[in-house]
The first five atom37 places (N, CA, C, CB, O) and aatype in JSON, in Angstrom:
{
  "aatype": [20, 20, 20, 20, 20, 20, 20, 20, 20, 20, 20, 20, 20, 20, 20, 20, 20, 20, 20, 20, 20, 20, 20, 20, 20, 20, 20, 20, 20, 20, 20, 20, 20, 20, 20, 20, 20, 20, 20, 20, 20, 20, 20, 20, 20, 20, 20, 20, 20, 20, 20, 20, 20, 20, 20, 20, 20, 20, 20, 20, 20, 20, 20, 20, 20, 20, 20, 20, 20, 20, 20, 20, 20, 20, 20, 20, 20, 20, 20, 20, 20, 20, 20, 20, 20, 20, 20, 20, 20, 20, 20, 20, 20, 20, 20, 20, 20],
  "atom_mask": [
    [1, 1, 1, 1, 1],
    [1, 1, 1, 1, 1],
    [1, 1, 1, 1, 1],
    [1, 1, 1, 1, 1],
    [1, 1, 1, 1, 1],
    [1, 1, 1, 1, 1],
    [1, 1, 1, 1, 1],
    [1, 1, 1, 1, 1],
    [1, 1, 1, 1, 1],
    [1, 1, 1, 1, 1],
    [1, 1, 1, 1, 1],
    [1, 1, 1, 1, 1],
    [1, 1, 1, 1, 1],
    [1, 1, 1, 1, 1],
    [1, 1, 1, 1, 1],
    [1, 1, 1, 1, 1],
    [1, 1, 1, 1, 1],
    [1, 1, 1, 1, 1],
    [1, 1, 1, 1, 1],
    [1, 1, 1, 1, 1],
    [1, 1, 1, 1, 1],
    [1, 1, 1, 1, 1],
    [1, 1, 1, 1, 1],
    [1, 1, 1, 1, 1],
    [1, 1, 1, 1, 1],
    [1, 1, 1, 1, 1],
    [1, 1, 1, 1, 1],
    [1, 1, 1, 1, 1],
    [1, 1, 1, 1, 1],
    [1, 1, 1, 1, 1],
    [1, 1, 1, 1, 1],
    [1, 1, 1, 1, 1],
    [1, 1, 1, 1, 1],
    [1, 1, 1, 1, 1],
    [1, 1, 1, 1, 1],
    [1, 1, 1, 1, 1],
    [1, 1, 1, 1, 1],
    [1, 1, 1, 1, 1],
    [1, 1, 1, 1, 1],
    [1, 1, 1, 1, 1],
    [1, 1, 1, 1, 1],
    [1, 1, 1, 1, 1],
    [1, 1, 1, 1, 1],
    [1, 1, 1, 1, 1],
    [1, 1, 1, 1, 1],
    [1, 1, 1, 1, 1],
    [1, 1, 1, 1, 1],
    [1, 1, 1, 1, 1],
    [1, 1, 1, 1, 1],
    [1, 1, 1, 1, 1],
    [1, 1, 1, 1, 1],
    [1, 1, 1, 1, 1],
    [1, 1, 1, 1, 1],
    [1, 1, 1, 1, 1],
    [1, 1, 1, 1, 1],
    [1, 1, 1, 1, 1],
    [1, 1, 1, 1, 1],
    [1, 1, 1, 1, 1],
    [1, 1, 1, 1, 1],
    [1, 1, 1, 1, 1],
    [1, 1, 1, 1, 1],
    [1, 1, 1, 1, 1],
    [1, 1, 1, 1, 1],
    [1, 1, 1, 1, 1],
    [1, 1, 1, 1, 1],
    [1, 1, 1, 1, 1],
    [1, 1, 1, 1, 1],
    [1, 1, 1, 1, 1],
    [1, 1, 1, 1, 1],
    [1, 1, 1, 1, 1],
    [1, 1, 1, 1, 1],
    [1, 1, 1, 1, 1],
    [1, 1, 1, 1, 1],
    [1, 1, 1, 1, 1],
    [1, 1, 1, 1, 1],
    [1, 1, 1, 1, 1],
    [1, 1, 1, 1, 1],
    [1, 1, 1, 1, 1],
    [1, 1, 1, 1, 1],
    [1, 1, 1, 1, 1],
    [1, 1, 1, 1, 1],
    [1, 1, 1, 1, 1],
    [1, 1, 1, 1, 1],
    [1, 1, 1, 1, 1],
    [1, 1, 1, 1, 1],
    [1, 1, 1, 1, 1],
    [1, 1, 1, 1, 1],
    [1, 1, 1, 1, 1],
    [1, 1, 1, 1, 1],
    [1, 1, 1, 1, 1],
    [1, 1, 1, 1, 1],
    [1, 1, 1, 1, 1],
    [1, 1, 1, 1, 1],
    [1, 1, 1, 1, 1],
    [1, 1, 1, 1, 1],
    [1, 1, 1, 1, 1],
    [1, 1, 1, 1, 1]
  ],
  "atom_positions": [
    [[-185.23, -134.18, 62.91], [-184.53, -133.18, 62.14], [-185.46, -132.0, 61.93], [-184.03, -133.75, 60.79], [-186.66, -132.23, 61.82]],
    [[-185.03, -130.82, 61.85], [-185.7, -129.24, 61.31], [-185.05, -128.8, 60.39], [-185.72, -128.01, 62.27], [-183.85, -128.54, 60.39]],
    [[-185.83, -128.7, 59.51], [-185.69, -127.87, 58.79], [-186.19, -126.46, 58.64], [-185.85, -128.38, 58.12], [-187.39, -126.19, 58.57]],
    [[-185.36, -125.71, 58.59], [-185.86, -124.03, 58.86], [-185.84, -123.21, 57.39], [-184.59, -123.09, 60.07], [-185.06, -122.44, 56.83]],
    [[-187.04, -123.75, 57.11], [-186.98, -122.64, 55.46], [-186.4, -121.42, 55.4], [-188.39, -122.12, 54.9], [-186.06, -121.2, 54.24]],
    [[-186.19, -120.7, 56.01], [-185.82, -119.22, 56.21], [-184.03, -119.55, 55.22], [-185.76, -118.64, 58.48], [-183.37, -118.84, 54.47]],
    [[-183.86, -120.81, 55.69], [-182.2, -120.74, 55.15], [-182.48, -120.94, 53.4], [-180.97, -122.37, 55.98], [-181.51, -121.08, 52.66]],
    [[-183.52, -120.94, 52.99], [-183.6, -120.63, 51.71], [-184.11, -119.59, 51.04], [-184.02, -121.35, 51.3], [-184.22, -119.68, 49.81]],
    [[-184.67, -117.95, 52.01], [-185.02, -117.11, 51.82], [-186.29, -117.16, 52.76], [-184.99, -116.95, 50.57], [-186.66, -118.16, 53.39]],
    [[-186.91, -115.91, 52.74], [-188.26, -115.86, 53.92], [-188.9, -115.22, 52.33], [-188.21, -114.49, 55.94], [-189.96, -114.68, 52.64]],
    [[-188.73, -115.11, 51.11], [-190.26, -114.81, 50.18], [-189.73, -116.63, 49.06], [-190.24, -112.36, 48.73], [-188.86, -116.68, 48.19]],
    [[-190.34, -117.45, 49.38], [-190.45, -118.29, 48.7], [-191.17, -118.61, 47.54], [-190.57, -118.8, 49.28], [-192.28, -119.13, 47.61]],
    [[-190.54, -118.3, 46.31], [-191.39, -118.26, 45.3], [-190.74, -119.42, 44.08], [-191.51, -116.61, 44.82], [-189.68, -120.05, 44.08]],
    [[-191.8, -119.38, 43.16], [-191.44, -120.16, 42.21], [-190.99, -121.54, 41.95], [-190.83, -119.65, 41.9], [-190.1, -122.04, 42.64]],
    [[-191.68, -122.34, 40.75], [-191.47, -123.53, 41.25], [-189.91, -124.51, 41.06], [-192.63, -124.15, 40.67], [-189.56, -125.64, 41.39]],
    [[-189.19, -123.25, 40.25], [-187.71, -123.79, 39.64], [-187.15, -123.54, 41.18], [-186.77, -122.71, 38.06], [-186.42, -124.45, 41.57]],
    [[-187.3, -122.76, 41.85], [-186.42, -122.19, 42.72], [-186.82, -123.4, 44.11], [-186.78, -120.31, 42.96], [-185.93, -124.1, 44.59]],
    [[-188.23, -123.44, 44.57], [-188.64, -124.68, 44.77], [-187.72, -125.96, 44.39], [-189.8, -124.72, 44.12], [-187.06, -126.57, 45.23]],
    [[-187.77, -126.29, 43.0], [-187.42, -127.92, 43.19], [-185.41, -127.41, 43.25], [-188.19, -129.33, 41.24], [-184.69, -128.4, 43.12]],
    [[-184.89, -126.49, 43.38], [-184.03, -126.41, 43.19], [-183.39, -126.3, 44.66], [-183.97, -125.61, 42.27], [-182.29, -126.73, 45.01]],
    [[-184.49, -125.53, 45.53], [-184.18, -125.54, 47.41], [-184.21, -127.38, 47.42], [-186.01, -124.52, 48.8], [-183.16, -127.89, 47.79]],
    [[-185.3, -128.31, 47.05], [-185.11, -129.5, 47.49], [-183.84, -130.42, 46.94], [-186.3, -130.07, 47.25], [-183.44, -131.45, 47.47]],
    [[-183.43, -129.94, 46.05], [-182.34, -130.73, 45.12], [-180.86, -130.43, 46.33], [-182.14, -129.78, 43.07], [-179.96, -131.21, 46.64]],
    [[-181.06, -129.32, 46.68], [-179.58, -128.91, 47.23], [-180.03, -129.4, 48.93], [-179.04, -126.8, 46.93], [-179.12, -129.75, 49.67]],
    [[-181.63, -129.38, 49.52], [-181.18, -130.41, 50.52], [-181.72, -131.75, 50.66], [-181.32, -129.91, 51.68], [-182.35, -132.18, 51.62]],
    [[-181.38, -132.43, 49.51], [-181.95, -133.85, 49.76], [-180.55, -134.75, 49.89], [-183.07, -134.42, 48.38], [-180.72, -135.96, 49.96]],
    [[-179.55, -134.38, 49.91], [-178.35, -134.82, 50.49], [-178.34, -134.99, 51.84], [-177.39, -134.05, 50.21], [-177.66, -136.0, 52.06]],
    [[-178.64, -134.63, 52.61], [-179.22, -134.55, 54.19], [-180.34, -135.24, 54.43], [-179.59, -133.16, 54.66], [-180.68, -135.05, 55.6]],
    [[-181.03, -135.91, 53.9], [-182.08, -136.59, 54.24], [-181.89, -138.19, 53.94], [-183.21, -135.97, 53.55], [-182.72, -139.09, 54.01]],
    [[-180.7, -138.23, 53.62], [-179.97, -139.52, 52.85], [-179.89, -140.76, 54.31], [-177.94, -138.92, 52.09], [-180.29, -141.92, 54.2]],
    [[-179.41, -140.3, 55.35], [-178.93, -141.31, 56.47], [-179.25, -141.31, 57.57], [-177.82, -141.38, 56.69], [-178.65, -141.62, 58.6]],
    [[-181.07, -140.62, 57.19], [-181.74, -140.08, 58.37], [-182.2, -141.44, 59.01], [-183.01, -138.97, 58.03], [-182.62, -142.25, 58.19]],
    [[-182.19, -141.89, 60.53], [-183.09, -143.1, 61.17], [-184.7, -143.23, 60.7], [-183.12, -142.86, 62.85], [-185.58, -142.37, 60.61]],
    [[-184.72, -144.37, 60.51], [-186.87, -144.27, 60.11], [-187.4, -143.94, 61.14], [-187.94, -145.81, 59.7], [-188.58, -143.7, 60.87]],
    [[-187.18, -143.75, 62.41], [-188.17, -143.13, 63.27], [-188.06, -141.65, 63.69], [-188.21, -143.88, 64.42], [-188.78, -141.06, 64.5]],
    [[-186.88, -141.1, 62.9], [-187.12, -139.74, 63.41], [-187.72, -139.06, 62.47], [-185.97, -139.03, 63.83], [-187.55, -139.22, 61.27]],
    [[-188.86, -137.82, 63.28], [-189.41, -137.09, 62.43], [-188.75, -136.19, 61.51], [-190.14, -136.54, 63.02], [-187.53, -136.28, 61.35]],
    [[-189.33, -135.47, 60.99], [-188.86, -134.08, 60.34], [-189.87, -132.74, 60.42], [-188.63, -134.37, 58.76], [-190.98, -132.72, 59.89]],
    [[-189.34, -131.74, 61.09], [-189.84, -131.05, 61.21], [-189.27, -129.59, 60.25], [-189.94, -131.2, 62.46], [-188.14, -129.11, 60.31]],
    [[-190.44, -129.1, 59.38], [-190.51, -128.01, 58.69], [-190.79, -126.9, 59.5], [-191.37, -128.14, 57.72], [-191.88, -126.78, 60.06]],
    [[-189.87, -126.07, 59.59], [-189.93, -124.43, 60.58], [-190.7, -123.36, 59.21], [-187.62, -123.59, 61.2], [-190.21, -123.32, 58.08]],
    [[-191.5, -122.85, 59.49], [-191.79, -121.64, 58.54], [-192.11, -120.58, 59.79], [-193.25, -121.9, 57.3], [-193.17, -119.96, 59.84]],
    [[-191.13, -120.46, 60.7], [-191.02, -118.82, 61.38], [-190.21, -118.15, 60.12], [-189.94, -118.65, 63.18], [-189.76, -118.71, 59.12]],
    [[-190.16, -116.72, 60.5], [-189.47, -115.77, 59.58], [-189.69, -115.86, 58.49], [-188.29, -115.74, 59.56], [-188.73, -115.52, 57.81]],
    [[-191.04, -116.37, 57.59], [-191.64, -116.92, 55.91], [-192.62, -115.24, 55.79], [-193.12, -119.05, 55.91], [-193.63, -114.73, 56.28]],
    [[-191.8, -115.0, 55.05], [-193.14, -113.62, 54.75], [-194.17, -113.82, 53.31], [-192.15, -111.76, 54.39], [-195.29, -113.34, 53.13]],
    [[-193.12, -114.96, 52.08], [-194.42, -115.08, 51.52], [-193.96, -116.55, 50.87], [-194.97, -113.71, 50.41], [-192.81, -116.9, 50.58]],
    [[-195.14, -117.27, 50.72], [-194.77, -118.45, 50.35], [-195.92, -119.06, 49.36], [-194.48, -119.26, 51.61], [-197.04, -119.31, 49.82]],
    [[-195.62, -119.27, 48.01], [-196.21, -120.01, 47.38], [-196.29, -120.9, 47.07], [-196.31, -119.87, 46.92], [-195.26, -121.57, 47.14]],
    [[-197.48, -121.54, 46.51], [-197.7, -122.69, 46.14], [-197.1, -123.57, 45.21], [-198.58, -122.62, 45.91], [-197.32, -124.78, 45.24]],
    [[-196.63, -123.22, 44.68], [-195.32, -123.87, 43.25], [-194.19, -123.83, 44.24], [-194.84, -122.56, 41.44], [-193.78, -124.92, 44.63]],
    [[-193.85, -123.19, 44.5], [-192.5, -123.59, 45.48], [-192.68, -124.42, 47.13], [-191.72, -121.96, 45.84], [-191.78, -124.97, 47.77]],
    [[-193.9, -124.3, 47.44], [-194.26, -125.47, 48.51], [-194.45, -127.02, 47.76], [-195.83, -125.02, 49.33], [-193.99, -127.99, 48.37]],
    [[-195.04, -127.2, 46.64], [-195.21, -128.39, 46.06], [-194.02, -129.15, 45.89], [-195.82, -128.25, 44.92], [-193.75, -130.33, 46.11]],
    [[-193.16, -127.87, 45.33], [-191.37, -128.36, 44.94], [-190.82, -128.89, 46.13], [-190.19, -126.98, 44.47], [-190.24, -129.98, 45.99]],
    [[-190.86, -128.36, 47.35], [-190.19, -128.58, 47.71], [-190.99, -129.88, 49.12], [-189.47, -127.28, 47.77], [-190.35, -130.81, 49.62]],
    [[-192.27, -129.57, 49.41], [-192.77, -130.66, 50.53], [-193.4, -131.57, 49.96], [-193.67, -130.2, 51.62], [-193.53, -132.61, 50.61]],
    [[-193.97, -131.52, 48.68], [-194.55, -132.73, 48.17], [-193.59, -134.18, 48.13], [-194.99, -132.34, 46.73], [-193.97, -135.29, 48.48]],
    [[-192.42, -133.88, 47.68], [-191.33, -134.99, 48.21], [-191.0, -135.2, 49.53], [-190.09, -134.78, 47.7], [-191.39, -136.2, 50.14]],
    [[-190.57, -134.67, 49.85], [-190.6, -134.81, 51.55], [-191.91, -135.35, 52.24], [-190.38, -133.31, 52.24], [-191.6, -135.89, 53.3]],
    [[-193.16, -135.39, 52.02], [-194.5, -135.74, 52.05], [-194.29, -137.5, 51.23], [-195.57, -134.34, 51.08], [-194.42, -138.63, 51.72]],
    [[-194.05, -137.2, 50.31], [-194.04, -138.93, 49.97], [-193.02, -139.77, 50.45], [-193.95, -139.25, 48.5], [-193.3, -140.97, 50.52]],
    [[-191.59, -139.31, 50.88], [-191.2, -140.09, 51.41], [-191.38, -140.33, 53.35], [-190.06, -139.91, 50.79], [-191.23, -141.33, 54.05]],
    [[-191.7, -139.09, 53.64], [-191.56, -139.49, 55.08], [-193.5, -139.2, 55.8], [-190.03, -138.21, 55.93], [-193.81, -139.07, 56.98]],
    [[-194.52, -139.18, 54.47], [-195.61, -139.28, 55.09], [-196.14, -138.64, 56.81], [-195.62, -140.59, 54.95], [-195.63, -137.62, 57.27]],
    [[-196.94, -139.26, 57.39], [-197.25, -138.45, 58.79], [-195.64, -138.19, 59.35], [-198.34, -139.54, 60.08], [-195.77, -137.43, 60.31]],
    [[-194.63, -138.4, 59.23], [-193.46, -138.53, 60.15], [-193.16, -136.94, 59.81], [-192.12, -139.86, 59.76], [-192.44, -136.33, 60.6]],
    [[-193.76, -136.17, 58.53], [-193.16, -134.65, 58.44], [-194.52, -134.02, 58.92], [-192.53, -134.03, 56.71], [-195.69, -134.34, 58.67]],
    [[-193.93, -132.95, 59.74], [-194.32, -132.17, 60.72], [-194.42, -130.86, 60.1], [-193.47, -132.24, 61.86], [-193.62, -130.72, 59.18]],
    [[-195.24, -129.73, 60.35], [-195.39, -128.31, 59.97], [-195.11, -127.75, 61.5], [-197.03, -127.87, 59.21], [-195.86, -127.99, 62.44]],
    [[-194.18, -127.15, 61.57], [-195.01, -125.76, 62.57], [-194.35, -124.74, 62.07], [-194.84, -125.66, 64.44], [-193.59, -124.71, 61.11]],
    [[-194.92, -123.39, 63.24], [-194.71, -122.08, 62.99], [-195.24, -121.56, 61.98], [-193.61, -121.8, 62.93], [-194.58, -120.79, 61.29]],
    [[-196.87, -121.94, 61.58], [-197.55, -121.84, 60.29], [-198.51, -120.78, 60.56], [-198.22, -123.18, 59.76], [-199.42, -121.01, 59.76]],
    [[-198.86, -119.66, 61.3], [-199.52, -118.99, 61.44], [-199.33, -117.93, 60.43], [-199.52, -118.81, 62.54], [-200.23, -117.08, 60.49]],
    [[-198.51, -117.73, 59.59], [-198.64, -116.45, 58.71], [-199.39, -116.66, 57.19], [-197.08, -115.88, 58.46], [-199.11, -117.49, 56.32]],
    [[-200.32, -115.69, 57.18], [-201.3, -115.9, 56.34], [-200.77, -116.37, 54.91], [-202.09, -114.68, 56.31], [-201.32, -117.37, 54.44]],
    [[-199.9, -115.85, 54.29], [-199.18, -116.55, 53.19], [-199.6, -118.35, 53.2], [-197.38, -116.24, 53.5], [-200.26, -119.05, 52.43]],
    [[-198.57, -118.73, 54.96], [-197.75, -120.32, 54.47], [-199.79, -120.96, 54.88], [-195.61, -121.26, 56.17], [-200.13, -122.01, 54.34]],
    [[-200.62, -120.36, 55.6], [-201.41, -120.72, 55.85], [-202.53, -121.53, 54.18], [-201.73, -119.56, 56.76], [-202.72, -122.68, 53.79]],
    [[-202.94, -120.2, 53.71], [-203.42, -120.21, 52.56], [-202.95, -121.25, 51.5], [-203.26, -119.03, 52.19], [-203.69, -121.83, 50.71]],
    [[-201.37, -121.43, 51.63], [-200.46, -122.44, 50.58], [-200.74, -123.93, 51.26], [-198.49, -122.03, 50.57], [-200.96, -124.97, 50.64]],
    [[-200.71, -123.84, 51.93], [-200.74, -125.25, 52.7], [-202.2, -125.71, 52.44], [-200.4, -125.14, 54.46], [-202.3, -126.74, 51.78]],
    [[-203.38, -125.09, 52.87], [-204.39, -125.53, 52.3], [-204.84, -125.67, 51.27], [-204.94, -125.24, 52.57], [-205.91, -126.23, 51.01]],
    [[-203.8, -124.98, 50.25], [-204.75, -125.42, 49.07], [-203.8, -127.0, 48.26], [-204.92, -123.71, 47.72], [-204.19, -127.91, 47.52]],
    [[-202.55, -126.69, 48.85], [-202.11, -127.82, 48.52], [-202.48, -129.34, 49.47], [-200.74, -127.47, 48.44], [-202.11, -130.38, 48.93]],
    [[-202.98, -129.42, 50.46], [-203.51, -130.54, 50.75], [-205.01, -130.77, 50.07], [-203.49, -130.58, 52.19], [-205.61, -131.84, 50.04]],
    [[-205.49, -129.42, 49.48], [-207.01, -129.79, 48.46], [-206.19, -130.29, 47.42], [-208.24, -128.31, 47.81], [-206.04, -131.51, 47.43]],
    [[-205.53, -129.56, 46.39], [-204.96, -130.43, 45.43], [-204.08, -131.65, 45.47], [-204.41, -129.75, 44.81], [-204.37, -132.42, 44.55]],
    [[-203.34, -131.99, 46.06], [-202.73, -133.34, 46.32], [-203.04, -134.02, 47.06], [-201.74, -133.44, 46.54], [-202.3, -134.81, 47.66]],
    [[-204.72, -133.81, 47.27], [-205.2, -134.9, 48.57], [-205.19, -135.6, 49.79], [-205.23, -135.49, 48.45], [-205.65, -136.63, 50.28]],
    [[-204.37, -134.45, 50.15], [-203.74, -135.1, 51.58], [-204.39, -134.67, 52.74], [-202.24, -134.74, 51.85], [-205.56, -134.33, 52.6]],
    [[-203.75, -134.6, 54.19], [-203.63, -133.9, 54.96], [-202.42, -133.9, 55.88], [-204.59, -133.98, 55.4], [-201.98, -134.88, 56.48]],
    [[-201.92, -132.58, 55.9], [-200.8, -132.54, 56.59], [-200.84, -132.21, 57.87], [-200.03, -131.84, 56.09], [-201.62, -131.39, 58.34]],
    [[-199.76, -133.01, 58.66], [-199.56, -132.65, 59.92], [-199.09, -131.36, 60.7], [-198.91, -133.4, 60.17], [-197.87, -131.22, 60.8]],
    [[-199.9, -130.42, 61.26], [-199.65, -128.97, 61.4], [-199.47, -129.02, 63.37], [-201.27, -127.84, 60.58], [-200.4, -129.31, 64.12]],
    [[-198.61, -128.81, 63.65], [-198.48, -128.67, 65.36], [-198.22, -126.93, 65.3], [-196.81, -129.81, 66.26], [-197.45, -126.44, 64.47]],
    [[-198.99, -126.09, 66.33], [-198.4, -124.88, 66.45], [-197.98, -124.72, 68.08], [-199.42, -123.76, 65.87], [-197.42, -123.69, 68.47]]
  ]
}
């Protein structure tokens, strides 16, 4: 599955608006197969913060672990957010470009 953030705006901000993009698509993630991945699109992201990346991939991160995928992460915004949230929530995420 892809998911293409853009369908929730390309300036992603805030963390209400965040848990509020994941609330409206976690209905879709309901009857997904365990072996298919998920892939997060951030083409067309012009700014993306960190309160609204937590909202919305930190769940997606605990339930589907290495199986969620990053690409199209080259813009300095989703770049910067992504690293600081794998320093604070200890992870490391899977980034394909």
């Amino acid at each position: 599955m892809k998911i293409e953030l853009k369908k929730f705006g390309t300036t992603l901000l805030s963390r209400q608006a965040g848990r509020e993009a994941f609330a409206a698509f976690r209905p879709s993630l309901e009857n997904l197969p365990e072996t298919e991945n998920i892939e997060v699109d951030f083409s067309d992201i012009i700014t993306f913060s960190p309160s609204w990346g937590d909202e919305f991939l930190r769940p997606l991160g605990d339930k589907f672990g290495q199986k969620l995928i990053f690409i199209n992460t080259q813009n300095p915004s989703v770049k910067v957010t992504l690293e600081l949230l794998e320093e604070v929530n200890k992870t490391k995420f899977n980034i394909k470009n």
